[in-house]
C-alpha positions as CSV (number, residue, x, y, z in Angstrom):
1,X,-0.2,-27.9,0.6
2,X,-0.8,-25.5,3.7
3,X,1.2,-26.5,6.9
4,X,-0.7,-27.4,9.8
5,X,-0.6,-24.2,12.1
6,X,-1.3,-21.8,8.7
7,X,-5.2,-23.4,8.7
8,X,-6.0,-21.2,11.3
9,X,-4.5,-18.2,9.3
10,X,-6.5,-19.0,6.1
11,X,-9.7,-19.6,8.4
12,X,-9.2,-16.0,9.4
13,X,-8.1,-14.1,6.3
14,X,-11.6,-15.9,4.4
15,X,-13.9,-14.8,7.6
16,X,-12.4,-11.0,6.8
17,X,-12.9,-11.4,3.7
18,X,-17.0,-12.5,3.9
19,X,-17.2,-9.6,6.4
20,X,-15.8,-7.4,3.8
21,X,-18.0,-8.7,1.2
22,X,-21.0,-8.0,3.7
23,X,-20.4,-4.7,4.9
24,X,-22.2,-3.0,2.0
25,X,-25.3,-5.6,1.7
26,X,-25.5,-5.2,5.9
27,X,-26.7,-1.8,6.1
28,X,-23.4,0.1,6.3
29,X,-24.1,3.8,5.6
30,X,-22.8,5.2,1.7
31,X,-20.4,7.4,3.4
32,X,-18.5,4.6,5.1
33,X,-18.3,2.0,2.1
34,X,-16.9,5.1,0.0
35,X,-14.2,5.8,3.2
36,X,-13.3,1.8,3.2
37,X,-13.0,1.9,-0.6
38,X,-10.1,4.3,-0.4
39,X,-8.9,2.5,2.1
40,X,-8.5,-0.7,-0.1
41,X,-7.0,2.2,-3.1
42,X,-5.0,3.1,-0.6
43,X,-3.7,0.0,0.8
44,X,-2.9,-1.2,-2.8
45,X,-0.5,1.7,-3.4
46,X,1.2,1.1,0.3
47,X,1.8,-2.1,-0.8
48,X,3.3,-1.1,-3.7
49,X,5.4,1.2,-1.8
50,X,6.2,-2.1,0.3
51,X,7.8,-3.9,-2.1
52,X,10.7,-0.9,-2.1
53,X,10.9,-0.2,1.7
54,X,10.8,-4.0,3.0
55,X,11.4,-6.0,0.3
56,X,14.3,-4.0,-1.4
57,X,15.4,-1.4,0.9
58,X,14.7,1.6,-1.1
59,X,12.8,4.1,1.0
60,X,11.5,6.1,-1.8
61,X,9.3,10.0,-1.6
62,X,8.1,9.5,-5.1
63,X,5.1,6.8,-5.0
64,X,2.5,9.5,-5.4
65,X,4.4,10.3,-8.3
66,X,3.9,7.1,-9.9
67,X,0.0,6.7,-8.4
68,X,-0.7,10.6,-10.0
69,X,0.8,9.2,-13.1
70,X,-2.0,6.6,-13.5
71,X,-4.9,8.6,-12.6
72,X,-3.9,11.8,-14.8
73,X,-3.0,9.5,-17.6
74,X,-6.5,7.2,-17.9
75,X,-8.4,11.1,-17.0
76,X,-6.7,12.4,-19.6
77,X,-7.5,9.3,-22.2
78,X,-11.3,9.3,-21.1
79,X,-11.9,13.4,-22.1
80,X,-9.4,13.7,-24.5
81,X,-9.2,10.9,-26.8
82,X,-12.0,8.8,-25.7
83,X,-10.2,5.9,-24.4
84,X,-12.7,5.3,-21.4
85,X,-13.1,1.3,-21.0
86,X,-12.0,-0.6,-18.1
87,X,-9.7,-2.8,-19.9
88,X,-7.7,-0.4,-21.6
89,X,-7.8,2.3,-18.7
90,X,-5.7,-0.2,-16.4
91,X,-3.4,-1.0,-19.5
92,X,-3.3,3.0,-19.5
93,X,-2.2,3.5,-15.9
94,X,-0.1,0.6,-15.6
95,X,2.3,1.6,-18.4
96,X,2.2,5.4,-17.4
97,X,3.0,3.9,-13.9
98,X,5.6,2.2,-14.9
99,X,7.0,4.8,-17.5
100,X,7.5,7.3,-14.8
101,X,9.5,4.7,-12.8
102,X,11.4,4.0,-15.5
103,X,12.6,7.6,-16.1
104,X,13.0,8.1,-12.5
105,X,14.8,5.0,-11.9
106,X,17.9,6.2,-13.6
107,X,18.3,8.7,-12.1
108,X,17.8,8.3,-8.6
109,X,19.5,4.9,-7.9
110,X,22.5,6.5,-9.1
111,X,22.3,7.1,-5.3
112,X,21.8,5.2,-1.9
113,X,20.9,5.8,1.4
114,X,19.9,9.8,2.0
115,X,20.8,10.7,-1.9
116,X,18.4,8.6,-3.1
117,X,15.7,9.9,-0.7
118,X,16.5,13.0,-1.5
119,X,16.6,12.6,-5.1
120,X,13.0,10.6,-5.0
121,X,11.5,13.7,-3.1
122,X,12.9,16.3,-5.9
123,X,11.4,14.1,-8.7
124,X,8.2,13.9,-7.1
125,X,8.0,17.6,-7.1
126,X,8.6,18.0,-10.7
127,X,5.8,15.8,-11.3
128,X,3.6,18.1,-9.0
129,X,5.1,21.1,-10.8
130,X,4.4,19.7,-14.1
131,X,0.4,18.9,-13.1
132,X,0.0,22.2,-11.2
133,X,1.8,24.5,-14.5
134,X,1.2,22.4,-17.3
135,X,-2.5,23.4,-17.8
136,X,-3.4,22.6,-21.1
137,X,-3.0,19.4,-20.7
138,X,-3.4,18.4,-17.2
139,X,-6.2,21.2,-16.5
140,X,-4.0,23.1,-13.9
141,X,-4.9,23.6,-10.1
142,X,-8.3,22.8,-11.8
143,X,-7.8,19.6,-12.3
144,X,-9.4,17.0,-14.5
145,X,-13.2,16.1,-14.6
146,X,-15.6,14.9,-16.8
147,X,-15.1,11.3,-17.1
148,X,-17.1,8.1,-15.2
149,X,-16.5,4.8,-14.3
150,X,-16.5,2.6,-16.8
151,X,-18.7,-1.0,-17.0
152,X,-16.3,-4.0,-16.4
153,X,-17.8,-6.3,-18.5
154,X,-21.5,-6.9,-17.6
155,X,-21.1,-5.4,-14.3
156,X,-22.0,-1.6,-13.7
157,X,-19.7,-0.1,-11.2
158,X,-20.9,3.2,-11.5
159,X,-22.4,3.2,-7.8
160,X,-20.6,2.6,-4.5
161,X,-21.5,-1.1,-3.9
162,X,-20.5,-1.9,-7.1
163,X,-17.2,0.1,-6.9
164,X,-16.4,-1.2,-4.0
165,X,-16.2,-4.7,-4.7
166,X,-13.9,-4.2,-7.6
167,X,-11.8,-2.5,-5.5
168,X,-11.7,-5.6,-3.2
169,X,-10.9,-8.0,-6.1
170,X,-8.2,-5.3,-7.0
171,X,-6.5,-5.4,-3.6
172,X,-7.0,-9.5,-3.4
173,X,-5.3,-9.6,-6.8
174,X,-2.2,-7.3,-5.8
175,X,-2.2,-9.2,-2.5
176,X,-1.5,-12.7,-4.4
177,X,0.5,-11.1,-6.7
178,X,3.4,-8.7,-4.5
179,X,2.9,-12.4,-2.3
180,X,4.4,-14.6,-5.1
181,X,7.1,-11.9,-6.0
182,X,8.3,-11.6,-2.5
183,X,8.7,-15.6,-2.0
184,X,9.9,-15.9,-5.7
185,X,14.1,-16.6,-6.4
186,X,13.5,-12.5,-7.3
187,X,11.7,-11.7,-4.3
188,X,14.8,-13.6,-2.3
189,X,17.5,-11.6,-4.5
190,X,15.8,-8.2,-3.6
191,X,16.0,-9.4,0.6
192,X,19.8,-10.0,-0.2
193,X,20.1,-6.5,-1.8
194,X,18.6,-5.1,0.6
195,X,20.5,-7.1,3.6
196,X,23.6,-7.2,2.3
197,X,24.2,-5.1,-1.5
198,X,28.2,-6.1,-1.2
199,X,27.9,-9.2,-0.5
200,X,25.2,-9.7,-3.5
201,X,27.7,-8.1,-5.9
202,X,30.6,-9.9,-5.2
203,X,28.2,-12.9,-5.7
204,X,27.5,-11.9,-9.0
205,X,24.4,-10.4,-9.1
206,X,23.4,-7.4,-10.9
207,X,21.8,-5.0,-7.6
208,X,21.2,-2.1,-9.6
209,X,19.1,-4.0,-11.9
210,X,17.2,-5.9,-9.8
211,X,16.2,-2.5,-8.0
212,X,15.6,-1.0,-11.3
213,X,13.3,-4.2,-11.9
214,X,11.4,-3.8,-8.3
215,X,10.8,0.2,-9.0
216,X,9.3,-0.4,-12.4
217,X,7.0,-3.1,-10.5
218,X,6.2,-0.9,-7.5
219,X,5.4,2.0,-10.2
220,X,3.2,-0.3,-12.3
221,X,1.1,-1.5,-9.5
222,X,1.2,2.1,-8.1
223,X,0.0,3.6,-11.4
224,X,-2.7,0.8,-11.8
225,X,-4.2,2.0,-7.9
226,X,-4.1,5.2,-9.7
227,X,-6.5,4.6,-12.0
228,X,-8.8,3.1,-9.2
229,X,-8.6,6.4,-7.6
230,X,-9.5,8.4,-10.5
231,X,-12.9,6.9,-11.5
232,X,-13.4,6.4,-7.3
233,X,-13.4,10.9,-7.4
234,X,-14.0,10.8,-11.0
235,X,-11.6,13.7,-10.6
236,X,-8.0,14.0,-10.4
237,X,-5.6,17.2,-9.2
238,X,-2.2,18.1,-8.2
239,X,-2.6,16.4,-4.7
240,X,-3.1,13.5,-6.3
241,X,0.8,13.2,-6.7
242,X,1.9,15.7,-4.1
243,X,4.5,15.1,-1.5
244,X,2.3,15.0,1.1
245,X,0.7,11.7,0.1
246,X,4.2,10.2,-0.8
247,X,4.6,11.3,3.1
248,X,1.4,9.8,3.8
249,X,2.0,6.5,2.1
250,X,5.0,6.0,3.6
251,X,3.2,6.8,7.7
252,X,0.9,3.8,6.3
253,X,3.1,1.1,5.2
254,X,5.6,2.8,8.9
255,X,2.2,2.1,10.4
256,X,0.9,-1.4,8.8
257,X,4.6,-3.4,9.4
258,X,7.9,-2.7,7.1
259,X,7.9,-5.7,5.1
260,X,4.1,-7.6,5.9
261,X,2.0,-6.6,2.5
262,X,-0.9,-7.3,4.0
263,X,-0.3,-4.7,6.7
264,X,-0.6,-2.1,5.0
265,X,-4.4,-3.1,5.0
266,X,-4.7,-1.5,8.8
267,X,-2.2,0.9,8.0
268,X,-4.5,2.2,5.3
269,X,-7.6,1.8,7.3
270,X,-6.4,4.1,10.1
271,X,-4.9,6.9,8.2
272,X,-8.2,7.2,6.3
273,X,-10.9,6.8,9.3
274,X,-8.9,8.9,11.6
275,X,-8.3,11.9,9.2
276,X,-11.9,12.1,8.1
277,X,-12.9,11.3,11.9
278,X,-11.0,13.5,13.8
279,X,-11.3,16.3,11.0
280,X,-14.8,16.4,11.3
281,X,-14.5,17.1,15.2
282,X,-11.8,19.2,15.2
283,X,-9.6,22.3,13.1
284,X,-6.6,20.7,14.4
285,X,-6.6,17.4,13.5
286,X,-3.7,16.9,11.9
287,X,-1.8,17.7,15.2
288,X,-3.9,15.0,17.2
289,X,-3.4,12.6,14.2
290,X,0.5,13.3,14.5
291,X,0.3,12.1,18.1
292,X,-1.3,9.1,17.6
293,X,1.3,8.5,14.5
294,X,3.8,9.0,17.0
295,X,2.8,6.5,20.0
296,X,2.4,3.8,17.5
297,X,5.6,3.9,16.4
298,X,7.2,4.7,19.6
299,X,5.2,1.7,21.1
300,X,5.1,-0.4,17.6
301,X,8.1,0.5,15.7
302,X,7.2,-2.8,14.0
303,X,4.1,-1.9,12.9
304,X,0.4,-3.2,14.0
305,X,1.6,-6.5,12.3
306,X,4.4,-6.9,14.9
307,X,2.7,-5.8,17.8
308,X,0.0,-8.5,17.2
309,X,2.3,-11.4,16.4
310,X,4.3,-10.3,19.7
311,X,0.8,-10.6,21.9
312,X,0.6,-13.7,20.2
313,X,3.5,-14.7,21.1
314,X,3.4,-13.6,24.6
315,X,-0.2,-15.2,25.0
316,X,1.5,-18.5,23.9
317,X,4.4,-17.7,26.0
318,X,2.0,-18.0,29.4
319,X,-0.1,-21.1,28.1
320,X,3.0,-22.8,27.7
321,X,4.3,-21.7,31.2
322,X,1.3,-22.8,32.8
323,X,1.9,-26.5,32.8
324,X,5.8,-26.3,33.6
325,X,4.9,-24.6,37.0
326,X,2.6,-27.0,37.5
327,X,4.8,-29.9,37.3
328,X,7.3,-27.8,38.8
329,X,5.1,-27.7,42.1
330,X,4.3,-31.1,41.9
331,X,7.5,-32.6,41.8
332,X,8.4,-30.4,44.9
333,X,5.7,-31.6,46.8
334,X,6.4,-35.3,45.9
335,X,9.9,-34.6,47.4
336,X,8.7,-33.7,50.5
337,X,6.2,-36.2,51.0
């Protein structure tokens, strides 16, 4: 059962959703439907990335880690041992994903707080290192090419438009999913762990393993966007899992709202638009996209999620008002009469 006030939620998420569907039928230049299908790539990882910063209280550096580890690992399969369908390329990613969480796991929540940080960020650099040095197998600064989408099923999804909409179903589908973990008995035990670890522990409950268990999901679902992005360039490099985007991924879920999921939808959106905007107008850029970074948060520190749900708020606050002055006034004026 939905409550009464959510209708008007669900009303709006499905009119987004047949706008999205629209936007490449509806005359939408190439170029844009290719910029909002990173977007949705992107907003997947974020989400991922979510489920650690929000959900679990681990503010982790190596995400790009986990997302190069998908997209290296199904290139690889597709020109070197001919393991190209779709099926088996998400299997692929999802596992490497995950793998690389695994390993990283213990090791770096041997830590909290600033150690673990720092750990995460050291870790994701080896995994740079590794793709930039090991070129035999990961093709070097080179990279990987050579590979295509594959056919889901009947569908071809080698152009845009077709692309694109899997990419939708993907992000709908890690939506529902990171949605039902969050508000699941786990989901609950990872707020606690991240609210109050002590308090969780001398309640009886394992904390390291249930953040062990949430960075083997982020990493999964992280590897799994991976794979997205490697047929999307049909190329994969080193910045695929450099710091930078672990940086990156990190401004967007800052950005979206700590803690919303589907924030990191907008988040997502306006990292990708405004660095391909303004880097078309401009060589600097990245100093003008810093600013903007920066008034957000200053003005948002709860991300566009909060900001809009305190308008909201606010809007309701002066509706409501509205009627008490007005009775206000007229009982005064009764008085006096």
């Amino acid at each position: 059962m939905i409550a009464r006030g959510s209708w008007k939620w669900v009303a709006l998420a499905a009119i987004g959703l047949a706008v999205v569907l629209a936007l490449p039928r509806a005359g939408v230049p190439p170029f844009y439907v290719s910029l909002l299908t990173q977007t949705w790539i992107y907003a997947m990882v974020a989400m991922s990335l979510d489920l650690l910063v929000g959900f679990t209280g681990l503010v982790s550096f190596a995400q790009a880690a986990f997302f190069g580890a998908g997209a290296y690992a199904v290139a690889i399969a597709a020109t070197r041992y001919a393991h190209a369908d779709f099926a088996t390329g998400i299997v692929i990613g999802l596992v490497a994903g995950a793998f690389i969480a695994a390993i990283f796991g213990l090791v770096a929540l041997r830590a909290e707080g600033v150690g673990f940080i720092i750990i995460t960020i050291a870790l994701n650099q080896i995994m740079w290192g590794l793709a930039y040095q090991w070129v035999s197998m990961s093709g070097g600064d080179n990279g990987i090419t050579g590979f295509v989408r594959p056919k889901v099923g009947p569908f071809d999804v080698s152009g845009n438009s077709g692309f694109y909409y899997l990419c939708v179903a993907f992000l709908i589908l890690m939506l529902v999913l990171l949605v039902a973990i969050t508000r699941s008995p786990f989901g609950l035990v990872l707020r606690g762990v991240r609210e109050t670890p002590r308090r969780m522990r001398a309640l009886g409950y394992n904390v390291w393993l249930y953040r062990y268990l949430a960075l083997l999901i982020a990493g999964a679902l992280a590897g799994v966007a991976g794979v997205l992005f490697a047929w999307y360039n049909q190329f994969v490099g080193p910045g695929d899992l450099d710091l930078s985007l672990s940086t990156q991924l990190l401004i967007i879920v800052i950005l979206g709202g700590i803690g919303s999921l589907y924030g990191q939808i907008l988040g997502a959106g306006i990292v990708v638009f405004l660095s391909n905007g303004l880097s078309a107008l401009t060589q600097r850029w990245e100093l003008i996209l810093g600013a903007i970074y920066f008034v957000i948060v200053m003005y948002a520190p709860d991300g566009l999620v909060g900001l809009g749900h305190r308008i909201v708020r606010r809007i309701r606050g002066k509706r409501a008002a509205a009627p008490r002055i007005e009775s206000q006034l007229l009982g005064v004026t009764g008085e006096e009469s």
